[in-house]
N, C-alpha and C positions, 0 to 999 in steps of 0.2 A: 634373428636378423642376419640379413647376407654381410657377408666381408665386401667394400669396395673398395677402388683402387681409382682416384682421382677423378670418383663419380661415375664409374665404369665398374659393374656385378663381378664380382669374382664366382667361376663355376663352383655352385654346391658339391661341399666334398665332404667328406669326413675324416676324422683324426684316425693315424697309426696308432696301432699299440704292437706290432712287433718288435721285438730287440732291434738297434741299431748297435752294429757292429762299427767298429771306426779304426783308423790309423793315424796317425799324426806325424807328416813328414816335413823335412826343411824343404823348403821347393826350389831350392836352390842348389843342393849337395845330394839331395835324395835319401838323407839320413833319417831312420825312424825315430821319431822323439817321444813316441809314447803310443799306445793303444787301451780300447776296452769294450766296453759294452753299457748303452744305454739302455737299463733295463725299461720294459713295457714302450719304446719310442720313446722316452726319456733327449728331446732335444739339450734340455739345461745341463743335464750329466756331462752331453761331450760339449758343450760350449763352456762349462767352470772347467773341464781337463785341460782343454785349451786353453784357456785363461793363466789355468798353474804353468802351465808348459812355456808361453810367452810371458808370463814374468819370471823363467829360471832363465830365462834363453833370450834378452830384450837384441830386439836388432836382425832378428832373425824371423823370415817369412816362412809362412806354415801352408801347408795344405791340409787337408781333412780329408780321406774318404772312406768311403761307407762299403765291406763288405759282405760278400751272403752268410758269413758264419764267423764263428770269437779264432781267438787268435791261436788256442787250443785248448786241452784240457789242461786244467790247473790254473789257468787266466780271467780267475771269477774275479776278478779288479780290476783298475786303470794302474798300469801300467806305464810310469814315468815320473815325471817331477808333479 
């Protein structure tokens, strides 16, 4: 069955399964507050990272992004609160 969007088809597509690499910064100060890696496209990994990271830090606006590789070797975990 298609995904629609207020009775409007959303373009057939398929699911990732590459690693999402991520960052977690204040979007404010630009400070890093955490990083990892969503194993297989793992969206739920960095949305509960974020989760932990805005409840150690309430009050505080986040950004998220995504880049083409981990943060380096020895960084096989998330990386923050």
């Amino acid at each position: 069955m298609a995904d629609t969007w207020n009775g409007v088809p959303l373009a057939e597509v398929k699911p990732i399964s590459q690693d999402i690499h991520y960052r977690i910064h204040d979007a404010d100060t630009g400070e890093l507050m955490g990083f990892g890696t969503g194993r297989g496209g793992s969206l739920g990994a960095v949305v509960a990272h974020c989760r932990r990271v805005e409840d150690a830090c309430p009050g505080r606006h986040l950004v998220i992004r995504a880049y083409d590789g981990p943060a380096g070797p020895g960084f096989d975990r998330p990386v923050g609160p």
